[in-house]
C-alpha positions as CSV (number, residue, x, y, z in Angstrom):
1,X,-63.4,-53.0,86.3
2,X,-62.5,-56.3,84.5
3,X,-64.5,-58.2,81.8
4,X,-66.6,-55.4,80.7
5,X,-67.4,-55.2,76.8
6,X,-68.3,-53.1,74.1
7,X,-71.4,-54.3,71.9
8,X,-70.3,-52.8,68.2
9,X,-73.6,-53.5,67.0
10,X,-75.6,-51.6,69.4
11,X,-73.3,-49.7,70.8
12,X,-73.8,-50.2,74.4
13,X,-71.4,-51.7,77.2
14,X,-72.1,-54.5,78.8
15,X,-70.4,-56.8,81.3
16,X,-70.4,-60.9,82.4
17,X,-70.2,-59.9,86.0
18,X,-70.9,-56.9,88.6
19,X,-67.8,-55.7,89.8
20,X,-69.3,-55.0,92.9
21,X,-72.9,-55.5,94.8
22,X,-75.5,-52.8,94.0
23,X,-73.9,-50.8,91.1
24,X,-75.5,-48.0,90.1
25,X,-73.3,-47.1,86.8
26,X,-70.1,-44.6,86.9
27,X,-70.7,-41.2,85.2
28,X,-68.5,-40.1,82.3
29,X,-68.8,-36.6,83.3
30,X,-65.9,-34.2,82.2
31,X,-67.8,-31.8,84.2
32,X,-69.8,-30.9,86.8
33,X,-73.9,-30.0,86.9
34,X,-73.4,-26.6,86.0
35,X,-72.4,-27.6,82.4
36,X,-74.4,-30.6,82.5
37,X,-76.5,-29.6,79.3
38,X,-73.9,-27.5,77.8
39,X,-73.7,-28.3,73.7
40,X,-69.7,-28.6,74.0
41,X,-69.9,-31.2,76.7
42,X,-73.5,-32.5,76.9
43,X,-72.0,-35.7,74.7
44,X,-69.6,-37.0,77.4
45,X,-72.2,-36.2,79.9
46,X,-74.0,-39.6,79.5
47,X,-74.1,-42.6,82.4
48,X,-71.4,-45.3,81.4
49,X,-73.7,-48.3,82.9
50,X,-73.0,-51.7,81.6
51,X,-76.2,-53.9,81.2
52,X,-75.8,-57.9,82.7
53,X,-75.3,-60.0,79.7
54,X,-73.4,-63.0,78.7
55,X,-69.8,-62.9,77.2
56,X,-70.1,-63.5,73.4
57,X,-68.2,-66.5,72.1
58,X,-64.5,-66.1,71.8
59,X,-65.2,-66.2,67.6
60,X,-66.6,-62.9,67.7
61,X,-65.2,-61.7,70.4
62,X,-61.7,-59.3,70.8
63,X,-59.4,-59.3,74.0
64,X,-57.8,-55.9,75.2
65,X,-55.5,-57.3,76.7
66,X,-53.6,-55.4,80.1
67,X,-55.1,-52.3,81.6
68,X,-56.9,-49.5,79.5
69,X,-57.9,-46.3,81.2
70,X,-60.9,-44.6,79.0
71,X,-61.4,-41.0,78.5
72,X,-64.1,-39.1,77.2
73,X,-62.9,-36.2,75.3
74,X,-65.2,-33.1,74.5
75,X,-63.0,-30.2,73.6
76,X,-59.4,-29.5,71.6
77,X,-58.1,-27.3,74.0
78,X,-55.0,-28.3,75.7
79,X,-56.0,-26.5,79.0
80,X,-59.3,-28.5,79.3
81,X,-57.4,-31.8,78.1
82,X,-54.9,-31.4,80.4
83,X,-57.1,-30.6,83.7
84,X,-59.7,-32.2,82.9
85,X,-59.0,-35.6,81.2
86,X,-55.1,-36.5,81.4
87,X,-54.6,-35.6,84.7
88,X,-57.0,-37.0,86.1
89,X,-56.4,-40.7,84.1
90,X,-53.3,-40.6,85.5
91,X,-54.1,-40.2,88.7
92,X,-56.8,-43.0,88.4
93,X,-53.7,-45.5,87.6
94,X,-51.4,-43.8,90.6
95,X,-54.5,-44.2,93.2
96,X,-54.8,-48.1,92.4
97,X,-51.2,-48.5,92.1
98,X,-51.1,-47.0,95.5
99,X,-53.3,-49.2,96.9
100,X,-52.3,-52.8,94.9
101,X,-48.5,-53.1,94.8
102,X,-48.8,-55.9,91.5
103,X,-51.1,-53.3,89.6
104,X,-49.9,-52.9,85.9
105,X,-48.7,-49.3,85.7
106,X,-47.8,-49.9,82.0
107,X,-51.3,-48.8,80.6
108,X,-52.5,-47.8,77.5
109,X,-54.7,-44.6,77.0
110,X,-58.0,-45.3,74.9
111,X,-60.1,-42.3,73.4
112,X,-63.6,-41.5,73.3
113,X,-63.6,-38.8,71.0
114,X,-66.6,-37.2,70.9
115,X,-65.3,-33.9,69.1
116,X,-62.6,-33.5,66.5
117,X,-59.7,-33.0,69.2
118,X,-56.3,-33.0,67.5
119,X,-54.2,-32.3,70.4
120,X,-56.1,-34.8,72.8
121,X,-53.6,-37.8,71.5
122,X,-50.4,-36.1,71.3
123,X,-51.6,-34.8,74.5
124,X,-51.8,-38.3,75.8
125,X,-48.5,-39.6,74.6
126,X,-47.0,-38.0,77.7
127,X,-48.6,-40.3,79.7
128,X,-47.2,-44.2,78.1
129,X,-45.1,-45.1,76.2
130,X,-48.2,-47.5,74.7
131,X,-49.8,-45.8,71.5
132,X,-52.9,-43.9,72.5
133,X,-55.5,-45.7,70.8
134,X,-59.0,-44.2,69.8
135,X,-62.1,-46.2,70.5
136,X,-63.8,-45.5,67.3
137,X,-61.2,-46.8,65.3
138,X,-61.0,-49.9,66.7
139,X,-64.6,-50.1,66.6
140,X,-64.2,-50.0,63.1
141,X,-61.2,-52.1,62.7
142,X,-62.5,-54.8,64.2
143,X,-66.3,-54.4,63.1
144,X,-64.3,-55.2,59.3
145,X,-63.3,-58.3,60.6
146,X,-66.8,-59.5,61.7
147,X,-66.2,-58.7,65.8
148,X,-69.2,-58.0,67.4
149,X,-67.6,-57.3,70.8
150,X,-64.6,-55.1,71.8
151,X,-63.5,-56.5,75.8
152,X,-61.2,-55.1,78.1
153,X,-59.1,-57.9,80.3
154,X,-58.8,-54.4,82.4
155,X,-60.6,-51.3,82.3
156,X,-60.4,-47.5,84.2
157,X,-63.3,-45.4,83.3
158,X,-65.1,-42.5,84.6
159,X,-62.8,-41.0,87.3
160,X,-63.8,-37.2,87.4
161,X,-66.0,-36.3,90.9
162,X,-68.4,-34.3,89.7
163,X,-68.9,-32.6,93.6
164,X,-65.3,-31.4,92.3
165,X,-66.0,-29.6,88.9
166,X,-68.9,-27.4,89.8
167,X,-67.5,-24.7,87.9
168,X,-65.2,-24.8,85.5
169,X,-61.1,-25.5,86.3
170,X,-61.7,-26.2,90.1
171,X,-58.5,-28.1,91.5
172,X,-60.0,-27.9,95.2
173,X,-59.5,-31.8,94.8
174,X,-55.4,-32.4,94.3
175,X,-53.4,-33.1,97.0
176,X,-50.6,-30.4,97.1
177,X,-48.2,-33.0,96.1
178,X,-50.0,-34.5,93.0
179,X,-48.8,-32.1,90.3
180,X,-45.1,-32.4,91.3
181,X,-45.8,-36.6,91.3
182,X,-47.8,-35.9,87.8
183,X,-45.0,-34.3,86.7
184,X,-42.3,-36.3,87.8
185,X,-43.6,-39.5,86.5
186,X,-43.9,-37.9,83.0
187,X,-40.4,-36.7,82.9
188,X,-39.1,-40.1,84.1
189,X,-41.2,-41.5,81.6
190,X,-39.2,-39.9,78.9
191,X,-35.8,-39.5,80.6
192,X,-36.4,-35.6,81.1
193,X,-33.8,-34.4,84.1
194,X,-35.6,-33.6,87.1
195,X,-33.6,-30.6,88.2
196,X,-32.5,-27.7,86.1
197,X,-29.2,-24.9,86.7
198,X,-30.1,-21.8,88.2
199,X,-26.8,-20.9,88.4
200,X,-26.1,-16.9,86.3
201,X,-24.9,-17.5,83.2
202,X,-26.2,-21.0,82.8
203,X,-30.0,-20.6,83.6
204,X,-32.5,-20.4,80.7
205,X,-35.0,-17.8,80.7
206,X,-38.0,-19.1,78.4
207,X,-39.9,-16.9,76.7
208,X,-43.0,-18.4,75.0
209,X,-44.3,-16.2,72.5
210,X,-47.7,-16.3,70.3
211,X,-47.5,-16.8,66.3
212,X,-50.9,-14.7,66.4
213,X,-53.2,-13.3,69.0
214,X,-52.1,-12.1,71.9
215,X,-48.4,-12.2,70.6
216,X,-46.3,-9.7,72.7
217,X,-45.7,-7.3,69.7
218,X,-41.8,-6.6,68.5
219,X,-40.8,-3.4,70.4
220,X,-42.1,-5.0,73.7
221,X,-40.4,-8.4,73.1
222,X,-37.0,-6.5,72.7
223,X,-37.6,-4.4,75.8
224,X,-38.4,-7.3,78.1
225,X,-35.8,-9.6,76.7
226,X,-32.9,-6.9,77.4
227,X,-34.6,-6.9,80.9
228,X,-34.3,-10.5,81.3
229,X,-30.8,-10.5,80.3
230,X,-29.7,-7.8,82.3
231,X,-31.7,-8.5,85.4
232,X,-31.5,-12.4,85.7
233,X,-28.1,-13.2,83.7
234,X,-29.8,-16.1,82.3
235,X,-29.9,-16.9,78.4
236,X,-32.9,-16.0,76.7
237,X,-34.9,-18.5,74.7
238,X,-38.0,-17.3,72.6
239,X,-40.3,-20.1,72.1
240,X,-43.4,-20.6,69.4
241,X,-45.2,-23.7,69.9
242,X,-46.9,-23.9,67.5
243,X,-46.9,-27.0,65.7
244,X,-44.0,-28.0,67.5
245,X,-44.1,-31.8,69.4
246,X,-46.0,-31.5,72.6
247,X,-42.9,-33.9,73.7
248,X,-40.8,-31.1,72.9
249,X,-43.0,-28.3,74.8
250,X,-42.6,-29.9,77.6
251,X,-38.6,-30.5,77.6
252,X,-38.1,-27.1,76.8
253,X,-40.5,-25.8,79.5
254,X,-38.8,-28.4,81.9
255,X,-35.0,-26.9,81.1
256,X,-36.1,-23.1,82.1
257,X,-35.2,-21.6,85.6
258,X,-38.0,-18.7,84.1
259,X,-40.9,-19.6,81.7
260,X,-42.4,-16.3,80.5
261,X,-45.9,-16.6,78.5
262,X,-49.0,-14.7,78.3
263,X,-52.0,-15.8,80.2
264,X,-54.0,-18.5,78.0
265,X,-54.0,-22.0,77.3
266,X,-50.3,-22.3,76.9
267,X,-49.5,-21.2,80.5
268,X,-50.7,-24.4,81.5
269,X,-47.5,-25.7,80.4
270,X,-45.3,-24.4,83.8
271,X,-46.5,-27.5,85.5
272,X,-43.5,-28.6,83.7
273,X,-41.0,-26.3,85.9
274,X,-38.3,-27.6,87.9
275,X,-39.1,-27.0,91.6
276,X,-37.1,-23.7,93.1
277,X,-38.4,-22.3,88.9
278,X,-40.6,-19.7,88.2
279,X,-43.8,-18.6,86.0
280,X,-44.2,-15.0,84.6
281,X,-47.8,-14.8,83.5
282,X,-47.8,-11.6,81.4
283,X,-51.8,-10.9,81.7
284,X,-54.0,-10.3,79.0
285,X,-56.1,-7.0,80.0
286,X,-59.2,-8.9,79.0
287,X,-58.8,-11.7,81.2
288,X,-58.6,-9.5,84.4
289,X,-56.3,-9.3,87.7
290,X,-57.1,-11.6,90.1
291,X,-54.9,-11.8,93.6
292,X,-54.3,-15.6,94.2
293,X,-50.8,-16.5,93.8
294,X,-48.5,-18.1,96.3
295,X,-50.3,-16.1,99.5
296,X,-51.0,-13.3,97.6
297,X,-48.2,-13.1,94.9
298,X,-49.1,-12.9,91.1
299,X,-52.7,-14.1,90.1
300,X,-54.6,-12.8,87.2
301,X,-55.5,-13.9,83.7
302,X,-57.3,-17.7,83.9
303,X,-58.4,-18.3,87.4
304,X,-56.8,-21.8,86.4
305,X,-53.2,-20.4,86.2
306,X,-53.8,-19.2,90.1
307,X,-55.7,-22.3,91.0
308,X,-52.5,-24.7,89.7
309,X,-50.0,-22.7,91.5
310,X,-51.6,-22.9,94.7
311,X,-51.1,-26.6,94.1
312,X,-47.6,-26.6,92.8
313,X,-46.0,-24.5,95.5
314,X,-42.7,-25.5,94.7
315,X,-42.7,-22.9,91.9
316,X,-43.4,-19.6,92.0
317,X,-45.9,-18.0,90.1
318,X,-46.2,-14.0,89.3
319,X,-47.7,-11.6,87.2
320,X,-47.0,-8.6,84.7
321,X,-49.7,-6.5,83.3
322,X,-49.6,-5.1,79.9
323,X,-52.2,-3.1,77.4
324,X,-53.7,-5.0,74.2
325,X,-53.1,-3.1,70.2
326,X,-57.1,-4.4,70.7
327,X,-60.2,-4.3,72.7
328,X,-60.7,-8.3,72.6
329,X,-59.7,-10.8,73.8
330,X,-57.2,-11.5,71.1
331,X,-55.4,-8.7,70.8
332,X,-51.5,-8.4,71.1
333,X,-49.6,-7.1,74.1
334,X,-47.5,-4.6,75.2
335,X,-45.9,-5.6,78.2
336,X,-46.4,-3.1,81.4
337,X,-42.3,-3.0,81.9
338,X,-42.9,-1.6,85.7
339,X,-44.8,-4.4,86.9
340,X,-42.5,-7.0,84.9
341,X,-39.4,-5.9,86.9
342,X,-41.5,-6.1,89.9
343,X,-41.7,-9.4,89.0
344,X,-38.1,-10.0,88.2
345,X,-37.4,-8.6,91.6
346,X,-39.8,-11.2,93.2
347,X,-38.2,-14.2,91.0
348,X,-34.5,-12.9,91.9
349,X,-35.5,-13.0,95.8
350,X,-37.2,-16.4,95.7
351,X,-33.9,-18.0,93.7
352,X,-32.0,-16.5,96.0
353,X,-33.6,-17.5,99.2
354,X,-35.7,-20.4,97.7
355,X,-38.9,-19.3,99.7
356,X,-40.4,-15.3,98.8
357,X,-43.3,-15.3,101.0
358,X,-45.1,-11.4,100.9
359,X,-46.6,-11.8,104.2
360,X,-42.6,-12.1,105.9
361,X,-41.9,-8.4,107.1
362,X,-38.2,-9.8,106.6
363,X,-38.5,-9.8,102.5
């Protein structure tokens, strides 16, 4: 949409010109009607509708020059930022760059924080090498310097379909190739190699492990670790993320053959594998079993986890159970060590063959 401006005094959008005949307004729902009037999300629920007015004289007015894709952001969960607001702005820019050869692919990601979300803009920074801006700050910035209109030369808002988020994580919507594209245009971006060694002795088993809750405790980290050495011949990495550069999650995500991680927001994060790679979810007993997977294989913990690899299926995605030292949900883990060589065993076949389909009587 081009021309379109926000009013800093009344905080309202408006535009000089309809960008098409009969607009109705474009909704900036993050999700769909079944948590239209939930607290969390109510405030990026509202109807981004422009009013007909005039442009302001240049005086008062300040050019955003290029194209700016707008997000509303309502939670700090990675998960949720990544689903449901990165992924989807790039794809916005990919569908029009796929349909207009001269569109400007060098964007710049603009925030409408409507909660305090720390990770949402080093989230982002995957996504350009432009500086994430955040729309209240430049409303202020430029409300100092006596602007009373913020305009966008370009502008990319309010992409999600809510017919699509009718409960929460739903991917129905992706194309089975646009995680792979997702993620190969963010590890081109930063000059991340595409393809990893799976070769013994040179492969890299990850282990990401929790600083606190739902941290595989001590004894169980040794035991699995030995397993992974012995059983895979990779080198074993263990991983806290914590604090760490998001930039630097994802490189060390994208050099594994083997990313090992208990089910929860971090998990999220195997998008990231090389194709011919696989994800060990180690399941939280309060998060469930479910049977999903790659035709059956793995599932369990967030439905999400099953959901993305359904659409990734260049990677393969399995399970291990474990108990909890607690009856919530935050409890730390001791790994079920049957069911994680099970899915060693599964990991080792697919590597081998580079296809592990349960349904083939021949596996």
């Amino acid at each position: 949409m081009q021309s379109l401006c926000y009013d800093i005094n009344s905080g309202s959008w408006q535009t000089s010109a309809l960008p098409f005949s009969n607009w109705s307004g474009v909704s900036l729902r993050s999700r769909g009607s079944l948590f239209r009037d939930a607290p969390i999300v109510s405030r990026c629920n509202s109807l981004f509708f422009p009013q007909l007015k005039p442009l302001p004289s240049a005086e008062y007015t300040h050019w955003m020059k290029g194209t700016v894709v707008m997000s509303c952001i309502w939670v700090n969960v990675f998960g949720h930022i990544f689903l449901e607001m990165m992924l989807p702005a790039w794809m916005a820019t990919r569908s029009l760059a796929d349909h207009f050869t001269a569109f400007d692919m060098n964007v710049a990601y603009i925030l409408d924080n409507r909660c305090n979300a720390s990770l949402a803009g080093p989230s982002f920074s995957l996504l350009s090498h432009q500086p994430v801006l955040q729309l209240q700050d430049l409303i202020y910035e430029h409300k100092k310097h006596r602007k009373s209109h913020l305009c966008f030369e370009k502008l990319i808002v309010g992409y999600r379909l809510q017919s699509s988020l009718e409960y929460a994580h739903n991917v129905a919507h992706l194309k089975d190739n646009d995680l792979s594209r997702y993620r190969d245009a963010v590890k081109t971006l930063h000059k991340i190699p595409r393809q990893v060694n799976m070769s013994p002795g040179v492969c890299i088993a990850l282990v990401l492990q929790r600083r606190e809750n739902r941290k595989i405790v001590p004894d169980s980290e040794k035991k699995i670790v030995k397993m992974l050495r012995e059983r895979t011949l990779c080198a074993v990495k263990i991983v806290i993320f914590d604090n760490m550069p998001i930039l630097e999650q994802v490189r060390l995500v994208a050099s594994a053959s083997i990313f090992v991680h208990v089910s929860g927001s971090g998990s999220h994060h195997f998008i990231w594998l090389a194709d011919g790679a696989a994800s060990l979810t180690i399941v939280h007993p309060f998060l469930g079993l479910n049977v999903i997977g790659h035709g059956g294989i793995g599932g369990g913990g967030l439905a999400l986890n099953d959901f993305l690899c359904w659409k990734h299926s260049r990677i393969l995605c399995v399970t291990a159970g474990a108990t909890t030292t607690n009856t919530n949900a935050v409890g730390n883990l001791i790994v079920d060590t049957y069911s994680f060589s099970n899915a060693l065993d599964m990991i080792k076949l697919w590597q081998y063959r580079g296809v592990f389909d349960p349904r083939d009587p021949s596996d």
